[in-house]
C-alpha positions in Angstrom: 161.2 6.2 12.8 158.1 4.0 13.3 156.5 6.0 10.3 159.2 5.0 8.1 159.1 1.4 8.9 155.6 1.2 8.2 155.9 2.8 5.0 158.4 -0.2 4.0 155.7 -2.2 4.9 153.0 -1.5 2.5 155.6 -2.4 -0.8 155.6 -5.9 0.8 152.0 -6.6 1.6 150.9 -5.1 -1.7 153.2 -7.2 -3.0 152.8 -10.5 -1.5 148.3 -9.7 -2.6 149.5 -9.4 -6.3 151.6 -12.7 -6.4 148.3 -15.0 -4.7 146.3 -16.2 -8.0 143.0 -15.1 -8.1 140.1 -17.3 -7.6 138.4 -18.0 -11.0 134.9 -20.1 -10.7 135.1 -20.4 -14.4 138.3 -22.6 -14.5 136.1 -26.2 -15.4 135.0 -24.0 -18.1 135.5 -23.1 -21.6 134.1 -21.0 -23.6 131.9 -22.1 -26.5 130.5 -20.3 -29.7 127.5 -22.2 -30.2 125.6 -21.9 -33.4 122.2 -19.6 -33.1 121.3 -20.1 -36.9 121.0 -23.2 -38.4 118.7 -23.9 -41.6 115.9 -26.0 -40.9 115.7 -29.9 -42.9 113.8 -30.6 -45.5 111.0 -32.1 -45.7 110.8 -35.5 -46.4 107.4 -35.2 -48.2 104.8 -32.9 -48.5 101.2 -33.3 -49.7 100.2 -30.5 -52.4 97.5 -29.6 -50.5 100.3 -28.5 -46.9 102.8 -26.9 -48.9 102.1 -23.7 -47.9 101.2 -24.8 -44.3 104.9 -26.6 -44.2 107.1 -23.7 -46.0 105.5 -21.4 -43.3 106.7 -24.5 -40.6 109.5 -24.0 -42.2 110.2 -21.0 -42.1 109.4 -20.4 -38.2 111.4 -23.1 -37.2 114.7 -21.5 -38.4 113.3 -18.3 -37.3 112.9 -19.5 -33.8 116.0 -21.0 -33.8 114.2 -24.1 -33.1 117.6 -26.1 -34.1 119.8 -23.9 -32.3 119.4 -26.7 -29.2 117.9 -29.2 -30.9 120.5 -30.2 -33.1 123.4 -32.4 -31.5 126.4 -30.1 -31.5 125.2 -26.8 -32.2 125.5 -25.8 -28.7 129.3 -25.6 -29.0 129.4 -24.6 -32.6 129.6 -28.3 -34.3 126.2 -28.9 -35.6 125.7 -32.7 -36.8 123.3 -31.9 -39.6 122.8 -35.5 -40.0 120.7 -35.2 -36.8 119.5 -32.0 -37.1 116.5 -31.0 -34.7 116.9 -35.0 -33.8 118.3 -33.8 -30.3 121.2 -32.8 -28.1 123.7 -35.0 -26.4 125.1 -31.9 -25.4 122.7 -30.7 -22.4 122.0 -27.2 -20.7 122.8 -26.4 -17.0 119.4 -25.4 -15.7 120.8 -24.0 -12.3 124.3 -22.5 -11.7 127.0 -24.6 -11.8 129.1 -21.8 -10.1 127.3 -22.4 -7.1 126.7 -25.9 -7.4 129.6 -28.0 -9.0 126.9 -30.5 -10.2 124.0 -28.9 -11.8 120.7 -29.6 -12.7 121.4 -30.6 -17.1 118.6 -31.0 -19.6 119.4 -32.1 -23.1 116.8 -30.6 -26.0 114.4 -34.0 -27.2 114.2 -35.1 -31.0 111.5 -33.2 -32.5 111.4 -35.2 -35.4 108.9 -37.5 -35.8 110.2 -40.8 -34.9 107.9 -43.2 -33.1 110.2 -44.1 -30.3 112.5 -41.2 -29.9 110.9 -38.1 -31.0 107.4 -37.1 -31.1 105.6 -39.6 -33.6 103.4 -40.9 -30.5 102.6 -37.0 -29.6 99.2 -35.3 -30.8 98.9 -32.4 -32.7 97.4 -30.5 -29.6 100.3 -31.8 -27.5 103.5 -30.8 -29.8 101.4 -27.1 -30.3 101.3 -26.4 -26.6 104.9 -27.3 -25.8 105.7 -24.8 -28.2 103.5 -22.3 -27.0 103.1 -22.9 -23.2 106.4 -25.2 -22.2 104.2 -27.7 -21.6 105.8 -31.6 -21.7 103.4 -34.5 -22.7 102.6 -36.0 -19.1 101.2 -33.4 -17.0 102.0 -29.2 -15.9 105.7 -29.2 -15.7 107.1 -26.6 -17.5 110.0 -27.8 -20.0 112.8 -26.6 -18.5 114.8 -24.2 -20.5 112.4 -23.9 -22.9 111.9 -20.6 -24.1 108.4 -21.0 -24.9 108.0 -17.2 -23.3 108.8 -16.1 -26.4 106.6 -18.1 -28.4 103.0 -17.7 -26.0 101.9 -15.5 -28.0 101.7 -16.9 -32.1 98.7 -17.6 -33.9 96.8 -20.8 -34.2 97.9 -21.3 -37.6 101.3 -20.4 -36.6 101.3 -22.9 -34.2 99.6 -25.1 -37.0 102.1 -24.6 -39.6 105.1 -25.9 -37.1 103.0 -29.2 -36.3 102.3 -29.6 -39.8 106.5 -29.4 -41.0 107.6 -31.2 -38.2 105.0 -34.1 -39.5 106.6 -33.4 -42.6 110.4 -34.1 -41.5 112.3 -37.5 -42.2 111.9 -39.3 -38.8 115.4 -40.0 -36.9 116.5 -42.7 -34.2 117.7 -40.7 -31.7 117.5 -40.8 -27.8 119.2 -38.3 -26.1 120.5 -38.7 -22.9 117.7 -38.8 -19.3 117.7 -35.3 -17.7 119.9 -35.0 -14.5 119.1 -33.8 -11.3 121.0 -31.3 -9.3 123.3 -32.5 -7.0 123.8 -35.4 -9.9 127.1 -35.4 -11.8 126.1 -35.4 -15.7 128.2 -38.5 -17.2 127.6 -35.8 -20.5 129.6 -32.4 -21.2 126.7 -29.8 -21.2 126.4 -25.9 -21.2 125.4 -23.0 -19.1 124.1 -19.6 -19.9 121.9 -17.1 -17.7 121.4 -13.3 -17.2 122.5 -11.7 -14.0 121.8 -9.3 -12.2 124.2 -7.1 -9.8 123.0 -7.3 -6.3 123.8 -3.8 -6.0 121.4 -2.4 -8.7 117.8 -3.5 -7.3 115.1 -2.3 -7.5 114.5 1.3 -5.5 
């Protein structure tokens, strides 16, 4: 008898599990399709003599999918080409916001060459080695999000031929918004991505 009430049981309990919702960290979120290719602007004027050096620019800036965050919009698939590599008001979630409901946000600068907003006051030196090292224009810090990883590694004239066609670009008024600090709630929408890996599959 006590076996067959315990077997009538289990129906309920399983049953009353299934109706609970399920938690879901991802419900503040949507998902995006941001926009990984983007053609690069044109130049606003080029010198004979830096054509080449600038097509190359050119060229390695859409390869590196330089506008991919530095283009307002393109991080949720609505590029605003009239801004394009002018930076982001959309910013990027440097820690985890599924941990931390207010996440550290950076938002991708103007790279064009605007005096006030973008990198007119930078040196040639100085724009080279944030591409290739992450490194900002006032000191070590690394440029969060950054991936200059990936870029460590390209020639001098490489690096040259990016200075030289973002010199080339048409300049563009645009300041994007300050970076926010963990902890801070961003007053602008922004985006998080990361790779993961299961806590279960270390290293051994």
């Amino acid at each position: 008898m006590k076996i067959r009430k315990l077997l009538l049981l289990v129906p309920l309990v399983l049953l009353a599990c299934a109706t609970e919702a399920p938690f879901d960290p991802l419900i503040d979120y949507e998902e995006v399709d941001a926009m990984t290719i983007i053609d690069a602007p044109t130049p606003a004027y080029v010198a004979p003599e830096n054509a080449e050096l600038v097509a190359r620019g050119e060229y390695l800036v859409e390869l590196l999918g330089c506008g991919a965050c530095h283009t307002d919009g393109a991080l949720i698939g609505e590029p605003d080409m009239r801004r394009s590599l002018a930076g982001s008001a959309i910013g990027i979630a440097y820690t985890n916001p599924l941990d931390n409901r207010n996440p550290g946000v950076v938002f991708a600068p103007n790279i064009t060459p605007d005096r006030d907003t973008g990198i007119g006051r930078w040196t040639d030196n100085e724009i080279a080695e944030a591409v290739r090292s992450g490194l900002g224009r006032h000191g070590p810090r690394r440029i969060l999000v950054m991936p200059w990883q990936g870029y460590a590694k390209i020639s001098d004239d490489d690096a040259w031929a990016i200075v030289g066609y973002l010199r080339s670009l048409e300049p563009v008024e645009n300041m994007v918004p300050a970076d926010v600090p963990e902890g801070t709630r961003s007053s602008s929408p922004y985006v998080h991505f990361g790779v993961y890996r299961s806590r279960e599959l270390g290293p051994g």
